[in-house]
N, C-alpha and C positions, 0 to 999 in steps of 0.2 A: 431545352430551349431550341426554339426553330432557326436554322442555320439562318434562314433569310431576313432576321431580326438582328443578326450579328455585324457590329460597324463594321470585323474585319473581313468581314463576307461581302459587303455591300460596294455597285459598283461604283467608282471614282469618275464624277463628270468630267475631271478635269482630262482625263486621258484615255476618251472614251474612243478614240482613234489612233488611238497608240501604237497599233500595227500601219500606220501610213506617215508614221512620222521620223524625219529625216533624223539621222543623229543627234546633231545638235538640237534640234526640238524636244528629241524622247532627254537630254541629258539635262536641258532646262527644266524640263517640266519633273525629274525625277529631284532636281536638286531642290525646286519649290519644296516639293512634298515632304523632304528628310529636314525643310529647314521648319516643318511644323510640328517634329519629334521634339527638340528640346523643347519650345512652348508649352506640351502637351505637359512634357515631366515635369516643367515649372509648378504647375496647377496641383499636383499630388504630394508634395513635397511637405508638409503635415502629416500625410500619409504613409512617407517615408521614415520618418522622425523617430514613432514610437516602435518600429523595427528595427532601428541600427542600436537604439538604448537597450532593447532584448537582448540582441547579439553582445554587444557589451559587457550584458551583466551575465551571458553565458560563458565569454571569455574569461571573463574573472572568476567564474566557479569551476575554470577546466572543464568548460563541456564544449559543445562544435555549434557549427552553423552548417547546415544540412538543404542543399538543394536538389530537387525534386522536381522533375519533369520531362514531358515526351515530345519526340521532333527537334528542331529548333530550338526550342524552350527549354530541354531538358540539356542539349549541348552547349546551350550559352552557359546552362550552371556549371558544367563540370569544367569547361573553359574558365572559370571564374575563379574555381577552385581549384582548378593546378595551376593560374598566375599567382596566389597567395604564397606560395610554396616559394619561389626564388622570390618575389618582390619582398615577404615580409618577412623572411624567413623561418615561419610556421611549420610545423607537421603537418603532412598531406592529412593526417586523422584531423586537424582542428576545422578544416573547411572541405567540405565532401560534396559532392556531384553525384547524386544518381540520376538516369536517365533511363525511361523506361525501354526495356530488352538489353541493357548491359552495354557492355561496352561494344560487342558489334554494332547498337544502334547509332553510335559516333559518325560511321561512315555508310550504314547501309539500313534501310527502313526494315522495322521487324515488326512481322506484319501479327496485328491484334493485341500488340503489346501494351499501349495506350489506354486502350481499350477493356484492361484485366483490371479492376477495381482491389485487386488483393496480390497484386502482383510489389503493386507497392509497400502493402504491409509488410511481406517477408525479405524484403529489402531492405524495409527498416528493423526489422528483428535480429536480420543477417548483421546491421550496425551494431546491435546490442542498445537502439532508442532510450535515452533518459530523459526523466521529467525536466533535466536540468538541461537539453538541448534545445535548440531553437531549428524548427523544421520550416522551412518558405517552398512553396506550390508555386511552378511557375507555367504559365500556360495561358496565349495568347486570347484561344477564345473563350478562356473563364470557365470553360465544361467537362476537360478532359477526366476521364475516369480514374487513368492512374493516379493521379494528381491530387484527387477529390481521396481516393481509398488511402492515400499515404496521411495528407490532413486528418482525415476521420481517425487514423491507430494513431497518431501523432498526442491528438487531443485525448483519446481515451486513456493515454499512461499519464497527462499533464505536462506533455511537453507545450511550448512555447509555439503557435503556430502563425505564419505569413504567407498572404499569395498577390501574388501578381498576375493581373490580367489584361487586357487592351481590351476591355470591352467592358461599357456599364451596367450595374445589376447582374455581375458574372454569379453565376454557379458557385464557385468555387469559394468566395468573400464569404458563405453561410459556413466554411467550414476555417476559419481562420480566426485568430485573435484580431491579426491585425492586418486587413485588406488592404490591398491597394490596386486603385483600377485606373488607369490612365488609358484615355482617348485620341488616338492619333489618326483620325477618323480613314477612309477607307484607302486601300493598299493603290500604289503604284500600277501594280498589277494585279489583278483582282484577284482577292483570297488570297495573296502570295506573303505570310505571315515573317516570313525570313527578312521582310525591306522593312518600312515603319514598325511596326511591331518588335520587330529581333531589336533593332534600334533601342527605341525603346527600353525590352527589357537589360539591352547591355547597358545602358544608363544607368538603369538606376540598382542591377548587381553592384556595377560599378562602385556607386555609393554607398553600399550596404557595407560592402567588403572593406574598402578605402576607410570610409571616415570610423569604422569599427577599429579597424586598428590602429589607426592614430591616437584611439581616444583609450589604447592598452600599452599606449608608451612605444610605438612600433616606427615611430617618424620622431625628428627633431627638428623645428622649425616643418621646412619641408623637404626632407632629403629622406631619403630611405635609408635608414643607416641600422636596419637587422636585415640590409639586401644578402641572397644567399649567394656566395660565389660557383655559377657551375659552370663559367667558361672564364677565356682570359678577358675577355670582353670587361668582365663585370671585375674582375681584377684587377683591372686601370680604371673601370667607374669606382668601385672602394678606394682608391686611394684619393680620386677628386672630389669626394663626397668627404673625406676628412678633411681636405682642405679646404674645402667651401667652407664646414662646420667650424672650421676652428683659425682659419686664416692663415694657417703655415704654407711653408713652401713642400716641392715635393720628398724632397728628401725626408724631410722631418715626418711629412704620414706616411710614407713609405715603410720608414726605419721601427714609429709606432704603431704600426699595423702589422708589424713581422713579428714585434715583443707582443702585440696582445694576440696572437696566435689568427692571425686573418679576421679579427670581430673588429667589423667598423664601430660598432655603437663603441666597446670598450678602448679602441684607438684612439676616438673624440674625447671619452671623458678625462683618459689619461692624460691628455695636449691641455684639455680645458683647463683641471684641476692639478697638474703639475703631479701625477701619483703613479708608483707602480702600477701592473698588471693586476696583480691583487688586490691591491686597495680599489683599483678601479673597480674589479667583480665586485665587491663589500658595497661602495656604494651605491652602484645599480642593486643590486639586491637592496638594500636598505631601499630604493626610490622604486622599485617595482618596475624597475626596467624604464624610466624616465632621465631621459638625458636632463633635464634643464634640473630636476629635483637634485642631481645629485650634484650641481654647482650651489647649493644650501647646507652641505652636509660633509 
């Protein structure tokens, strides 16, 4: 595809003097621009849909959700997939981040790595790819090679594939189950795919990740309550989140959150349903790790 056909190549009227513009102007005119990202993700969001139901029915067979991508694109996935780890208290294996050139490419550009169409394959080999994973391509201008070469070995074993692009008629949607292209039309700063775009794809990870786990028992109401504890921070949020949950004071989640061995979910249920620690594991297992099921049971 010709770079010059690319919305997020193409230059932005609105801020075609952008180098003469005083603070305050470049801050207005940049906040217009981020406030036409949500809009943009409004419009895809069908699109969205039948990729978080994948993920779903990949979490429920123990398999992963696999992101995939170079730049930007590929650091927004791996960012996505180590919030999963303390938020929902998952294994770093259930949601993965690759990014093409490895983890030095985090901080520092590796140069032609993008650009290695099979570099992704053995990336995903190096996972050990099953048919029973959901692999998503992320990459802004819908072209990127690594991206496309990860999709194409993804699809050939039968895994589940998703990509996401900022650009319509991307490349990459011909190597996907299930595309999704959202338009957030031209950058800030021209070509600068990290502003609208990043935006963008942090959106709607966001959503892939988030309402996947809600819908695997990972949330009660709306509280995080399989949050992982790694600091004390989250130490005094676990005991607020049993008390939100269940309306006691704090003594009382304090006291059951020590007997259920630091598990907020198992805290909650024990206050809800009046049961030991054990009973409480019995019921969560019987309900598949669903708080509200195990007030039926």
């Amino acid at each position: 595809m010709d770079l010059a056909k690319l919305t997020t190549e193409r230059r932005n009227e609105a801020t075609l003097h952008l180098d003469e513009m005083s603070i305050q102007e470049a801050l207005q005119k940049m906040n217009l621009e981020d406030q036409k990202v949500a809009l943009a993700v409004q419009k895809v969001l069908p699109q969205i849909e039948p990729v978080i139901k994948a993920v779903i029915t990949a979490f429920k067979n123990k398999a992963r959700l696999i992101y995939l991508g170079a730049g930007t694109s590929g650091r927004l996935g791996v960012l996505d997939a180590a919030e999963c780890v303390p938020t929902f208290g998952v294994p770093a294996s259930q949601v993965v981040g690759l990014i093409a050139g490895g983890k030095k490419a985090m901080t520092l550009a590796v140069e032609g790595a993008e650009d290695d169409r099979g570099l992704a394959k053995n990336d995903l080999k190096a996972l050990d790819l099953t048919a029973d994973d959901v692999v998503v391509g992320i990459a802004a201008s819908g072209r990127t090679p690594y991206v496309i070469g990860g999709l194409e070995y993804a699809q050939s074993i039968g895994a589940k594939t998703a990509s996401l692009a900022c650009n319509l008629d991307a490349e990459i949607s011909e190597y996907a189950d299930f595309p999704i292209e959202v338009d957030c039309g031209p950058e800030f700063l021209t070509g600068s795919t990290r502003l609208k775009a990043g935006t963008a794809q942090k959106l709607i990870l966001n959503m892939i990740s988030t309402i996947s786990m809600i819908k695997i028992g990972k949330v009660y109401n709306n509280l995080m309550v399989d949050v992982r504890l790694t600091n004390e921070k989250l130490v005094e949020r676990s005991k607020r989140i049993i008390m939100q949950a269940t309306d006691c004071n704090y003594e009382l989640a304090e006291q059951k959150f020590a007997e259920a061995g630091q598990n907020v979910k198992l805290a909650i249920v024990m206050i809800l349903t009046n049961c030991s620690a054990k009973a409480g594991l019995e019921k969560l297992q019987q309900a598949d790790g669903f708080v509200k099921d195990t007030l039926d049971n």
